[in-house]
C-alpha positions as CSV (number, residue, x, y, z in Angstrom):
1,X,24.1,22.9,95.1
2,X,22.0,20.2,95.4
3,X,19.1,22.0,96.3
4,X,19.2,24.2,93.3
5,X,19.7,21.5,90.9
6,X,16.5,19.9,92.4
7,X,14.3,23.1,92.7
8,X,15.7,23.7,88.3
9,X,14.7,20.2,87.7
10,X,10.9,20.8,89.3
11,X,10.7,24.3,87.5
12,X,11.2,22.9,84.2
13,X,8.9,19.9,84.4
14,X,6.7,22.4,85.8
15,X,7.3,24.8,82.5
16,X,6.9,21.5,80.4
17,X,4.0,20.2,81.6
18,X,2.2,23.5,81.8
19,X,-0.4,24.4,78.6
20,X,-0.3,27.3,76.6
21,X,-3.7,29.4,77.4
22,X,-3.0,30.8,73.2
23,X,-2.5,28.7,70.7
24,X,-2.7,29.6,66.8
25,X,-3.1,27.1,64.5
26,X,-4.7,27.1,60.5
27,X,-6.8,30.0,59.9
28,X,-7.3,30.7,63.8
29,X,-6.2,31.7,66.7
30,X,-7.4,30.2,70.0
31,X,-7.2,31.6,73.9
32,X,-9.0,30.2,77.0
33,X,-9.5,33.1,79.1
34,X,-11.5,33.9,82.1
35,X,-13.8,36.6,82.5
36,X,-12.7,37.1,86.3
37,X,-9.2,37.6,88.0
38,X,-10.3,34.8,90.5
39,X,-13.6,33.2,91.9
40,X,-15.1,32.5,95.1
41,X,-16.0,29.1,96.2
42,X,-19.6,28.0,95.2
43,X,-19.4,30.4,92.3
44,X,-20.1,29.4,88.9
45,X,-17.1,30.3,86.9
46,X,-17.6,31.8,83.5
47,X,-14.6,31.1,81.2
48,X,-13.9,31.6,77.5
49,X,-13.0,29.9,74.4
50,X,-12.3,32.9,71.8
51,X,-11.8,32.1,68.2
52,X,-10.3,34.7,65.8
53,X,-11.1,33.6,62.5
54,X,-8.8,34.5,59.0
55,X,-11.3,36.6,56.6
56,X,-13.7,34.8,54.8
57,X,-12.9,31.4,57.2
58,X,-15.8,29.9,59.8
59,X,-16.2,27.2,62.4
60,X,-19.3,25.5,63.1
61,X,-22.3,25.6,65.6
62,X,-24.2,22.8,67.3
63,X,-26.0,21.9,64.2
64,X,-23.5,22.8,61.4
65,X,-26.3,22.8,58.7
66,X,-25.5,21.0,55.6
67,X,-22.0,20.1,56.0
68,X,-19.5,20.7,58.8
69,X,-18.3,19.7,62.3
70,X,-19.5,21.1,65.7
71,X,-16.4,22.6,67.6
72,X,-16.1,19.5,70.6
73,X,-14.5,20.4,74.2
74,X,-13.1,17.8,76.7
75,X,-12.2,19.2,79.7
76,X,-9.2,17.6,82.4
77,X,-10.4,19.5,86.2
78,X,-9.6,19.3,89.9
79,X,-12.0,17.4,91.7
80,X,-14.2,19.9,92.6
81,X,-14.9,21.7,90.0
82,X,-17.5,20.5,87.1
83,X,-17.6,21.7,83.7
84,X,-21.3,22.6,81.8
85,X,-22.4,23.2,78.5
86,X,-21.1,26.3,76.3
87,X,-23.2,29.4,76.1
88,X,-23.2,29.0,72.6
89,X,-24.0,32.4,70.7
90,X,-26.5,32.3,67.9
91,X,-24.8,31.6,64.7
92,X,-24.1,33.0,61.2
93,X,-25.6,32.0,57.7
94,X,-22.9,30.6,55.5
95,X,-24.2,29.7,52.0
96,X,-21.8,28.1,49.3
97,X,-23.6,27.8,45.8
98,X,-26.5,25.4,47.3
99,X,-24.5,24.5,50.6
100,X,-25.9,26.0,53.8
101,X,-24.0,25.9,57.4
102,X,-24.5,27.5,60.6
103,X,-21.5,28.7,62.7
104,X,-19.4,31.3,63.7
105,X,-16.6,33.7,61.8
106,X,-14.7,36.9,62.9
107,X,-13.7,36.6,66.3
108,X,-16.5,35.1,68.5
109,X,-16.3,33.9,71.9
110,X,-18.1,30.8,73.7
111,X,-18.9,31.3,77.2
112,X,-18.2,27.9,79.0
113,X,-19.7,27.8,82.8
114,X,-18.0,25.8,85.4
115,X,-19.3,25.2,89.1
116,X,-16.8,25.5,92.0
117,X,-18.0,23.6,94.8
118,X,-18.7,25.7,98.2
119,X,-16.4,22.9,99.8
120,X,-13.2,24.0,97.2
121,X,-10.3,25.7,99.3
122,X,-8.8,28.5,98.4
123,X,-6.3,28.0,95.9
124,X,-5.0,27.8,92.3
125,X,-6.3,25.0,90.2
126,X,-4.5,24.5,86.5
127,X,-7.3,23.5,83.8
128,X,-6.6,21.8,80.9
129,X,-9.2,22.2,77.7
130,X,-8.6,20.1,74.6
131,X,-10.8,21.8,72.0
132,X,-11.1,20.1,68.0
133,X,-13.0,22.1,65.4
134,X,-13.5,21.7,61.4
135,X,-12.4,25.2,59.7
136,X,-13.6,26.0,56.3
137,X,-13.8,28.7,53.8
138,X,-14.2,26.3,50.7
139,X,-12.5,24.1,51.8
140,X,-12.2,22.5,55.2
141,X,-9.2,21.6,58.1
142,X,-9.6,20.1,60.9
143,X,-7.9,21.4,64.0
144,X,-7.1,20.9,67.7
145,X,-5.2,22.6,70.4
146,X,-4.6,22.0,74.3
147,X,-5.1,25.2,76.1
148,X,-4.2,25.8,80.1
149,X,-5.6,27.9,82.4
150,X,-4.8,28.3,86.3
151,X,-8.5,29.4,87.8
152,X,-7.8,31.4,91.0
153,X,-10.2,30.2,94.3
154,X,-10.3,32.4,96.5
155,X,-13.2,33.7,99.0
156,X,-14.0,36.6,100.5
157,X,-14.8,39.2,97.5
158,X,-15.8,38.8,94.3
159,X,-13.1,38.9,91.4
160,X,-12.4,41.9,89.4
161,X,-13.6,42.0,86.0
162,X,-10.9,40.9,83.2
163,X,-10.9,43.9,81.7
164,X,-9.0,42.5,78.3
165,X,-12.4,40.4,77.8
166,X,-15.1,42.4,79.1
167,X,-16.5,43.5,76.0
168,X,-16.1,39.8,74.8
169,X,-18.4,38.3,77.2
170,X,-20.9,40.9,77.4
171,X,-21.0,40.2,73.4
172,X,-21.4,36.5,74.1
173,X,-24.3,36.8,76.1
174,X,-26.0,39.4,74.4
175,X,-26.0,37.1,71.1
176,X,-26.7,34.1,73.4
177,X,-30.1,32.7,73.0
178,X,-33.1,33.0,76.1
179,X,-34.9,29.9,76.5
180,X,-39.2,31.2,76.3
181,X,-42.0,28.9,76.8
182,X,-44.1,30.4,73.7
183,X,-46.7,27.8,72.2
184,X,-45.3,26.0,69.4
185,X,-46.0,23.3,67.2
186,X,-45.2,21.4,64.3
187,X,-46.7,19.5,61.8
188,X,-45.3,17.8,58.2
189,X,-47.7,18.5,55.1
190,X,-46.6,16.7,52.2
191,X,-42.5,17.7,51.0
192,X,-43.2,20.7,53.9
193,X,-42.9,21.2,57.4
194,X,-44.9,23.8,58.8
195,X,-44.1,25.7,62.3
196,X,-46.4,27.8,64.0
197,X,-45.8,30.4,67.4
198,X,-48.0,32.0,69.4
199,X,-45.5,34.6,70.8
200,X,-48.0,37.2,71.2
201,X,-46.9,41.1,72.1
202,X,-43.4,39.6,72.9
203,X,-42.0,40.3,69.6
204,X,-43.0,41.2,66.3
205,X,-43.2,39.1,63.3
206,X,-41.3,41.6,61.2
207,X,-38.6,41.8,63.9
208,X,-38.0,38.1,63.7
209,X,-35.0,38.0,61.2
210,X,-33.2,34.8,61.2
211,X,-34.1,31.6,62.3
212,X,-31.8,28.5,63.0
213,X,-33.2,25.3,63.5
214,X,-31.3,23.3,65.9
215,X,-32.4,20.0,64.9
216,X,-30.5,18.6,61.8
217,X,-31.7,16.7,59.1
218,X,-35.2,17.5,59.3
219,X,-35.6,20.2,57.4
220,X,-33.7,21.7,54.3
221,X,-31.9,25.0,55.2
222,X,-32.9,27.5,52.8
223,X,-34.2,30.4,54.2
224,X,-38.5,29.4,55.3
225,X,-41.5,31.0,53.7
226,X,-42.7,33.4,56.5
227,X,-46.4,34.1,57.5
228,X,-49.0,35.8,60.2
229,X,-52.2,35.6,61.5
230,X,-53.0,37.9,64.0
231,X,-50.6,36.8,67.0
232,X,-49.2,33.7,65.1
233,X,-46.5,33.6,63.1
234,X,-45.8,30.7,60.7
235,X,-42.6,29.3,58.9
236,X,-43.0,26.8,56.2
237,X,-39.7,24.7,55.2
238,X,-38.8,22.3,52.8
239,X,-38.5,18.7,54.3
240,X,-34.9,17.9,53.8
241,X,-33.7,15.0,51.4
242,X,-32.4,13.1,54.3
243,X,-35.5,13.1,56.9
244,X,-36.2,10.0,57.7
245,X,-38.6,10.1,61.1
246,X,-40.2,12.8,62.4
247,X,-38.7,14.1,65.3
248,X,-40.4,14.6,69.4
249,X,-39.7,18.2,69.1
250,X,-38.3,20.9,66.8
251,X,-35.9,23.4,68.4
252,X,-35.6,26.6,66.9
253,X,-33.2,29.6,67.5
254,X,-35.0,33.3,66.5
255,X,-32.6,36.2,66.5
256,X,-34.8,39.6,66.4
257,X,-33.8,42.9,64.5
258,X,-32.9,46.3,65.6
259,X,-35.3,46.9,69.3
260,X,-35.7,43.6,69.9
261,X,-35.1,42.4,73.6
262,X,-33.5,39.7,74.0
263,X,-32.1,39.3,70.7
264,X,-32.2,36.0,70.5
265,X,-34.7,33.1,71.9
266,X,-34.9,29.4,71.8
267,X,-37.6,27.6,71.6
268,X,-39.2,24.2,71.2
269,X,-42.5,23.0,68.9
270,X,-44.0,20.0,70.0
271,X,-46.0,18.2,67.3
272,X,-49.5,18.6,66.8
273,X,-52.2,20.5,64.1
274,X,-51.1,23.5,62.3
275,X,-53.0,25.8,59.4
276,X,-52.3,24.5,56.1
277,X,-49.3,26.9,55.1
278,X,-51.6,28.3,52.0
279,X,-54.1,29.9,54.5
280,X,-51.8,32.5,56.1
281,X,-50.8,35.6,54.8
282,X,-47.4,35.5,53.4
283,X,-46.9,31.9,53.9
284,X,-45.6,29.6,50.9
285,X,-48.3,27.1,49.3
286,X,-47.8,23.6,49.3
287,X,-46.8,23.6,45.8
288,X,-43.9,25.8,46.2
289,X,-41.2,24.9,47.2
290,X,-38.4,26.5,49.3
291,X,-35.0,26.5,48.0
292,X,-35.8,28.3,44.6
293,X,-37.5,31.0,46.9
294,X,-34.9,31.9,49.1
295,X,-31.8,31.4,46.8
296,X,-31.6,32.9,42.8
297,X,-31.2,29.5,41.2
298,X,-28.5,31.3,38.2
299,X,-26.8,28.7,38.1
300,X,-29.1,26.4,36.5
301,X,-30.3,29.4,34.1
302,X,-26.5,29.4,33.3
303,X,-26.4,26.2,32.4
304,X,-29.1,26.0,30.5
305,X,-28.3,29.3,28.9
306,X,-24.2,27.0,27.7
307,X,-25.9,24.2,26.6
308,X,-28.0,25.9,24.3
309,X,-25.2,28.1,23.0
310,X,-23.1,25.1,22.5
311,X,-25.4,23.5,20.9
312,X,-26.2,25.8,18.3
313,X,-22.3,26.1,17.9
314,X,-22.6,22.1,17.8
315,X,-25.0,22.8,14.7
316,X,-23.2,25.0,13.0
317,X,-19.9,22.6,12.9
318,X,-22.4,20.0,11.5
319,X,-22.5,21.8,8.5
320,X,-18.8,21.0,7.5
321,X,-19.2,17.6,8.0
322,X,-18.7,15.7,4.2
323,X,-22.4,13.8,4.3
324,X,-24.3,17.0,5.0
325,X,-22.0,19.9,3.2
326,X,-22.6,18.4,-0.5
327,X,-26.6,19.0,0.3
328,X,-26.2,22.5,1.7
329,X,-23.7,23.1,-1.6
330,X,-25.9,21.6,-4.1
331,X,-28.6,23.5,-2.3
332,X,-27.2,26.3,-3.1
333,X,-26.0,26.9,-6.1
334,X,-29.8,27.2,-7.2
335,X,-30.5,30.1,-4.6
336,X,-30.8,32.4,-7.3
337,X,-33.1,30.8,-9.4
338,X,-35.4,30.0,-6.7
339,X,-38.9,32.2,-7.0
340,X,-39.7,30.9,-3.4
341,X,-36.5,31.5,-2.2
342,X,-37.7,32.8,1.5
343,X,-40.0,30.2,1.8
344,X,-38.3,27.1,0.8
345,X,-35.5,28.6,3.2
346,X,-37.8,28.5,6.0
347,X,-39.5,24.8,5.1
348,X,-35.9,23.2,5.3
349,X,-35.4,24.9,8.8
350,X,-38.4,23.4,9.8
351,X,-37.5,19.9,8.2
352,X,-34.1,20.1,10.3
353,X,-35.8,21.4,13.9
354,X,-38.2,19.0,13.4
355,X,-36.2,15.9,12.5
356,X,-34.2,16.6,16.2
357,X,-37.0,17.5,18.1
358,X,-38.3,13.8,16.6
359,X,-34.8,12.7,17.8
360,X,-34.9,14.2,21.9
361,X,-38.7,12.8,21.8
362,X,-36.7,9.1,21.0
363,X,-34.3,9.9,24.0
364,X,-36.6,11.3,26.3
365,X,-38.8,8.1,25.7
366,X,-36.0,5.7,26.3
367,X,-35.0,7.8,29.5
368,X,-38.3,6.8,30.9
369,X,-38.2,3.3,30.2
370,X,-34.7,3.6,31.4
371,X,-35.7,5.4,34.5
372,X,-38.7,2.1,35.0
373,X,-35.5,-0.2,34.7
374,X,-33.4,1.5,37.0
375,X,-31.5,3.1,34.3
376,X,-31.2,6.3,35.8
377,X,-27.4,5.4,36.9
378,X,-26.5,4.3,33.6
379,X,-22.9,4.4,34.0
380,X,-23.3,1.9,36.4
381,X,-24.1,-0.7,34.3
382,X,-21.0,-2.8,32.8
383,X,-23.6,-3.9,30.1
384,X,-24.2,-0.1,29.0
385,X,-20.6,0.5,29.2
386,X,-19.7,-2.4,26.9
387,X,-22.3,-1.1,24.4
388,X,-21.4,2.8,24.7
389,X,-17.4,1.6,23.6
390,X,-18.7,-0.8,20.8
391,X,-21.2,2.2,19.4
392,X,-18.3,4.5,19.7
393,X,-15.6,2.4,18.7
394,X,-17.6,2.1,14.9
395,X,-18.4,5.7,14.8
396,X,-14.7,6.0,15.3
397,X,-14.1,3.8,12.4
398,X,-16.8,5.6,10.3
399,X,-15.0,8.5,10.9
400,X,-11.7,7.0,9.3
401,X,-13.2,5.6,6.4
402,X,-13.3,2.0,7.4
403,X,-16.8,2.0,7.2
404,X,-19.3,4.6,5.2
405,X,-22.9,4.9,7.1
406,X,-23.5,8.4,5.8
407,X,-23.8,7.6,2.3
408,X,-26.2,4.9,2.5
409,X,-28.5,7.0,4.3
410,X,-27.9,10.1,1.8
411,X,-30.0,8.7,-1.2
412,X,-32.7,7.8,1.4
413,X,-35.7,10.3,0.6
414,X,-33.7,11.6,-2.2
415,X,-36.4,11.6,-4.7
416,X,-38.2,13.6,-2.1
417,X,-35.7,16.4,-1.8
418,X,-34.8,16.9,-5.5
419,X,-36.8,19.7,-7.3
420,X,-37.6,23.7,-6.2
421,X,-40.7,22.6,-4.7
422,X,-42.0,23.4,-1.2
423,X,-41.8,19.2,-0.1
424,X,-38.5,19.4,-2.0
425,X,-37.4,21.8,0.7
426,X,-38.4,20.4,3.9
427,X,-37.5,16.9,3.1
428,X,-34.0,18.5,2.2
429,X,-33.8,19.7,5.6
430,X,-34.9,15.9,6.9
431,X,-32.3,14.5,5.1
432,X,-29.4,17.0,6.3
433,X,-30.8,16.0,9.6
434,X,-30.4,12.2,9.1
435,X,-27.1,12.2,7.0
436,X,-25.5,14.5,10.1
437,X,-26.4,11.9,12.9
438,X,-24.3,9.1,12.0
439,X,-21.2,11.8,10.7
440,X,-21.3,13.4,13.9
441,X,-21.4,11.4,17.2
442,X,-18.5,13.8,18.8
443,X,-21.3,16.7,18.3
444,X,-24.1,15.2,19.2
445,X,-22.8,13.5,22.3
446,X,-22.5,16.2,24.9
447,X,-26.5,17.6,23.5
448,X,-27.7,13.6,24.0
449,X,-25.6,13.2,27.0
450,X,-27.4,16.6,28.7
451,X,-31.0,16.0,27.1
452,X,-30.9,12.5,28.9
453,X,-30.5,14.2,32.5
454,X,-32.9,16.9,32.1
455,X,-36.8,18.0,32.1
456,X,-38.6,17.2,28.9
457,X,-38.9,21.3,28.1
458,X,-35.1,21.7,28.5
459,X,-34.2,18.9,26.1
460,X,-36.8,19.6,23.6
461,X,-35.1,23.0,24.1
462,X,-31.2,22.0,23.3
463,X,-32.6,20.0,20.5
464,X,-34.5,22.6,18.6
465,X,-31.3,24.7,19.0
466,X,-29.1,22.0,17.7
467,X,-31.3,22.0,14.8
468,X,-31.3,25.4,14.4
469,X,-27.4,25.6,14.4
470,X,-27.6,23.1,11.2
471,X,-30.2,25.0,9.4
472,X,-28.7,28.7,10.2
473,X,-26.2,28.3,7.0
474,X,-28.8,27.5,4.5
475,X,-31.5,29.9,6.5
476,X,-29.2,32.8,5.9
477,X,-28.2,31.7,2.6
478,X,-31.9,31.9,1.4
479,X,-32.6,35.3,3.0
480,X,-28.7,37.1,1.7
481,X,-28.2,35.0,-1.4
482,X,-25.2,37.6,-1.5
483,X,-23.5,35.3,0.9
484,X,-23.1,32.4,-1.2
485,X,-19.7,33.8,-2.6
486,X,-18.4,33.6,0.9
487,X,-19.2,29.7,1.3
488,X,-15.7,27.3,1.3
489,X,-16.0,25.0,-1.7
490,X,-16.0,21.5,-1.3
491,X,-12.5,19.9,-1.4
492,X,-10.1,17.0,0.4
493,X,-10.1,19.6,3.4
494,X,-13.3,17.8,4.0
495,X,-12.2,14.7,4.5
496,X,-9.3,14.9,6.7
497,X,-11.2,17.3,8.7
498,X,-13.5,14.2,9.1
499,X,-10.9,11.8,10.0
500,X,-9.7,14.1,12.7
501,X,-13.1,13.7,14.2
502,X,-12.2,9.7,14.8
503,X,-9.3,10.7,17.3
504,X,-11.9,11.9,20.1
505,X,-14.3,9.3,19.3
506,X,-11.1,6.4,20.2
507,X,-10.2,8.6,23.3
508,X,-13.7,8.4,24.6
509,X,-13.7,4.4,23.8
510,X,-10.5,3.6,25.8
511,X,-11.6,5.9,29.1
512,X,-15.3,3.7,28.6
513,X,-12.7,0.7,28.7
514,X,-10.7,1.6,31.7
515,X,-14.5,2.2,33.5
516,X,-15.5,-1.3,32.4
517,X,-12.4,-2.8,33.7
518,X,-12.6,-1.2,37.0
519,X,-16.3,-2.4,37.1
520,X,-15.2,-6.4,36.1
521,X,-11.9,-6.6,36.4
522,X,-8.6,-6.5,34.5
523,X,-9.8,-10.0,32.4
524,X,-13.2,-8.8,31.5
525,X,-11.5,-5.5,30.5
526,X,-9.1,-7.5,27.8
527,X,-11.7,-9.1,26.7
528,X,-14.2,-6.3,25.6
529,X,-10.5,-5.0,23.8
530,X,-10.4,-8.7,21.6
531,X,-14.6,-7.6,21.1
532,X,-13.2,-4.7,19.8
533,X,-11.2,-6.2,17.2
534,X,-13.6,-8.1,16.4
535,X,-16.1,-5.7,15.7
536,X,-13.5,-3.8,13.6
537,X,-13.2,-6.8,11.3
538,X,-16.6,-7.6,10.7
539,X,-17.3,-3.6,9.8
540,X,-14.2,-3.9,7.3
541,X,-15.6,-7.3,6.0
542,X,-18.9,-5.8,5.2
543,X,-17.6,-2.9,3.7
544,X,-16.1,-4.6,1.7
545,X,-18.7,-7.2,1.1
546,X,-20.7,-3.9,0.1
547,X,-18.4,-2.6,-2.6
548,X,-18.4,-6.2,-4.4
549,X,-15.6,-7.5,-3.2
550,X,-15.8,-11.3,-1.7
551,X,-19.2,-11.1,-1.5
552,X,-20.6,-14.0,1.0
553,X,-17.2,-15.4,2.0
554,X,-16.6,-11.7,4.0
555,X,-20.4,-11.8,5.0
556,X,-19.7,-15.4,7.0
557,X,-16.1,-13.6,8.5
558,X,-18.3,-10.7,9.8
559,X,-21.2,-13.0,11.2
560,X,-18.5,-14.9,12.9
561,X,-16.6,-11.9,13.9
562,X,-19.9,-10.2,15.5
563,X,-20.7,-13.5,17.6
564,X,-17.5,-13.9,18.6
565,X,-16.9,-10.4,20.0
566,X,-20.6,-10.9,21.5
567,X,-19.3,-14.1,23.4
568,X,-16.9,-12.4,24.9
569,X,-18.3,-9.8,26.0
570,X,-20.9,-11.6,27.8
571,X,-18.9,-14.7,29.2
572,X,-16.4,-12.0,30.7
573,X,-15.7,-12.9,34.1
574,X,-16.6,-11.2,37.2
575,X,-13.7,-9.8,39.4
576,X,-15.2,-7.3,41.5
577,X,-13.2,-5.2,43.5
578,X,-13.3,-6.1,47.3
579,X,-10.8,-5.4,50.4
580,X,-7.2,-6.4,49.3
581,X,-5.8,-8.6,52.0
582,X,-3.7,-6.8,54.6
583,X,-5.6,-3.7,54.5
584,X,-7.3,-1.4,57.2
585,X,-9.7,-4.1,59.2
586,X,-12.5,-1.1,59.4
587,X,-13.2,-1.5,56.3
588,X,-14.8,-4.7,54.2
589,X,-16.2,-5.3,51.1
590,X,-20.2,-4.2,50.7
591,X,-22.9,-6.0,51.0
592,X,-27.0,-5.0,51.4
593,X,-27.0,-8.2,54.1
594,X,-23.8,-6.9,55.9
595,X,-24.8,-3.8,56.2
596,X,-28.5,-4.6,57.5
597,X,-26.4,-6.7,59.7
598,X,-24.4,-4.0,61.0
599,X,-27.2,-1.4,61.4
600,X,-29.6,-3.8,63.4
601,X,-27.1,-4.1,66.1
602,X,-26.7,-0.3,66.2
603,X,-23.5,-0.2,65.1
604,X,-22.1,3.1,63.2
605,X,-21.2,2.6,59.2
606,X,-19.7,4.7,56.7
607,X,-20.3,3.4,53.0
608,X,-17.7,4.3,50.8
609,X,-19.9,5.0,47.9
610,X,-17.5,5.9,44.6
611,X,-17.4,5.2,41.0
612,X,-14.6,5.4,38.2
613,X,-16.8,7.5,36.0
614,X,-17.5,9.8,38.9
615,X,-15.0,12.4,38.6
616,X,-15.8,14.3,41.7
617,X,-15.7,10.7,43.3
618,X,-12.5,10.5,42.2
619,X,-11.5,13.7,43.8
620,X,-12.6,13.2,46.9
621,X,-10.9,10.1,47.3
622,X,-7.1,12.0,46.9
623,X,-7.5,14.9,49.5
């Protein structure tokens, strides 16, 4: 009784301590398996990690491309028995709007060798394999799984094939790159990186149809410029945004088309002197770059192709607004009395386009000066912020009727635009221009807000179409004077449809708030609030002031009001955010000196690099 109790109790640590050789875990199933039924001392073992993929999911190869993990192994063996590096199949292409990565989908098997010393007895050994990888289809999960295997020893005869796996391995090997010895070499010229191969008869350059560099971030991953001349074959590529030395060698992984044996070869360039890439046929010139070349950039065209619609939308809502409808109304009502009617339709369209071309040309100056100051990351700057809330903060209260800016500006130029003549008409389209600026700071926001991040051409472009949406009305007014009976007559809908405007301009102003305050700190953040209140009262002071009402006593609240909210915006203390006490000890507050510190001695750093007004920042940070 004894006895059986003792042999149940080994069984089941046995059965406890024994490893699953299957294992399926998110978006994959794993198996170690080997390609034999048992080995013979001396042999080199081949075994298997298979990975069955979910549709549409991949792992990754040893360089992953642009993003990813490479799948790691650690082994636990007998003595006796050493492990050596996978077999690892050429990869796949795996492109994600501008995101390239190399790896592996479907079901794909990595052929893992392990030596069996002559001196191993025969004998079964249990293995043990602990294999991580990062799955992704757009997003990503990392996974793990601890797979057993008992490799049978035994001399004599080889092993019979596993006939479960045959085709597997056979497919392994096949897609398995052969190491050649073909000349090679390298060389960087300017934002390119030009490789050249003298493979000779060995393959063809038009069989040659993927290549996989295997050293990462040297290169940029869009598919390279292809060339030949005569035996050589050259492939120009983009340096990648984050080379920052040149490398001793550039592997590179060729997989061939249909009749090409092998299919696959690796191979290294050394460095040395290369034909510039613009005097082979077929190879891309140093002014053209790769990534437009190898990928349909429609996203950008698609984004262009919004902006401009919403900005003509943009100008066409502009024409509501109360300081530029009156114009358009007064306009006209004298349509049909007009001799030059086509004309002086035309002159006021070219008043308005060019009054907001005269506007980008304004932005696009300060972005360069901005871009000399290190402006480019303008949300960065607390100053900016602070600025961006006030600006907003009076448009808001323009909006409401606190304040009037509109009107002022409306008998600017106003002996200009009275009268049927052709100045008349163009200066009436610079004035619809000017009064709609101040009126409409929700509308003009996103255009500014894209013009400032893009080429000249392209903001000069959503300009011109802004301006276009505000002159459209009156355009087609002065072509169909039919149309006037269709126009909405003026009315108090005007006005309330302006104050409604207000309520997005005081959203905006409390989200610019809650940024400033997680740049300086809760203090700094009630402060700009009281420099809002300020500036509040000093635009209701000289309103009133304007309208004859108090006169200098409301001037000297303003002043007052205006320095105060000044001074406290600028004597705001500084409470930057650092580590709060208690936290995770790998992680400290930055610091340039710290982290030249850190580097020197070699050691590995992650900078946290986020932002409050970075919504994808934000993001990032919950998952």
């Amino acid at each position: 009784m004894l006895r059986s109790l003792l042999l149940l109790l080994c069984l089941s640590s046995a059965a406890l301590q024994a490893q699953p050789a299957q294992v399926s875990a998110d978006h994959v199933r794993v198996d170690l398996v080997s390609e034999r039924e048992h080995w013979q001392p001396g042999e080199t073992a081949w075994l298997g990690l298979h990975l069955a993929h979910d549709p549409h999911w991949h792992t990754y190869w040893t360089n992953p491309g642009d993003s990813g993990l490479v799948t790691r192994l650690r082994w636990t063996l007998p003595d006796g028995i050493q492990a050596g590096e996978p077999a690892w199949p050429h990869p796949q292409r795996f492109e994600i709007a501008d995101i390239v990565n190399f790896g592996y989908g479907d079901d794909i098997l990595l052929p893992i060798p392990l030596q069996i010393d002559a001196a191993v007895a025969d004998g079964e050994y249990p293995l043990t394999l602990r294999a991580s990888w990062l799955i992704c289809e757009v997003e990503c999960i990392p996974g793990q799984a601890e797979l057993g295997l008992t490799l049978k020893v035994r001399g004599g005869s080889a092993g019979v094939i596993n006939a479960d796996w045959q085709a597997a391995f056979s497919e392994a090997r096949a897609r398995a790159p052969v190491e050649v010895s073909w000349p090679a070499r390298f060389a960087v010229q300017g934002q390119q990186v030009v490789v050249e191969i003298d493979a000779g008869q060995a393959w063809q350059p038009q069989s040659a149809v993927a290549v996989f560099p295997a050293v990462a971030q040297f290169v940029s991953y869009a598919q390279p410029r292809q060339g030949s001349e005569g035996d050589t074959w050259q492939y120009v590529y983009a340096l990648s945004d984050f080379y920052d030395s040149t490398p001793e060698r550039f592997d590179l992984v060729l997989v061939g088309g249909a009749g090409s044996e092998p299919r696959a070869v690796r191979l290294q360039a050394e460095p040395g002197e290369v034909v510039a890439a613009a005097q082979v046929s077929g190879a891309a010139s140093a002014s053209t770059a790769m990534a437009p070349a190898a990928m349909p950039d429609s996203g950008q065209e698609m984004g262009l192709g919004q902006a401009l619609l919403f900005a003509l939308l943009g100008g066409l809502v502009l024409n509501l607004m109360p300081c530029v409808f009156p114009v358009l109304s007064l306009k006209a009502l004298t349509l049909k009395q007009d001799p030059h009617l086509h004309r002086h339709g035309v002159l006021y369209t070219v008043g308005v386009v060019i009054s907001f071309l005269s506007l980008a040309i304004v932005l696009l100056l300060l972005r360069q000066a901005g871009e000399a100051l290190g402006w480019g990351f303008q949300l960065q700057s607390p100053g900016l912020i602070a600025a961006l809330a006030v600006l907003f903060f009076a448009m808001g209260l323009s909006l409401s009727g606190v304040i009037s800016f509109g009107e002022r500006l409306m008998g600017l130029g106003q002996n200009l635009a009275e009268g049927e003549s052709d100045r008349a008409a163009f200066m009436t389209g610079v004035l619809a221009a000017v009064v709609a600026s101040p009126c409409t700071a929700p509308l003009m926001g996103a255009a500014m807000g894209y013009a400032i991040t893009q080429p000249a051409v392209i903001a000069l472009a959503v300009f011109a179409t802004l301006g276009l949406g505000l002159a459209l009305p009156f355009l087609a007014l002065s072509f169909i004077p039919a149309l006037t009976r269709f126009m909405p007559r003026p009315g108090p809908w005007m006005e309330g449809f302006k104050q409604f405007l207000a309520f997005p301009m005081y959203a905006t102003v409390v989200w610019l708030i809650w940024v400033y305050g997680n740049q300086q700190g809760i203090n700094a953040m009630g402060l700009l609030s009281l420099a809002m209140v300020g500036v509040g009262l000093a635009l209701w002071a000289i309103e009133r002031a304007r309208r004859g009402n108090g006169g200098w006593l409301l001037r000297g609240v303003a002043l007052l009001a205006l320095v105060g909210s000044a001074l406290a915006v600028i004597g705001a203390p500084v409470e930057r955010p650092g580590v709060a006490a208690g936290a995770d000890a790998r992680y400290e507050a930055f610091s340039q000196a710290r982290l030249d510190e850190l580097t020197a001695d070699g050691t590995p750093v992650l900078v946290n690099m986020t932002a409050a007004w970075c919504i994808t920042c934000l993001a990032n940070e919950r998952v």
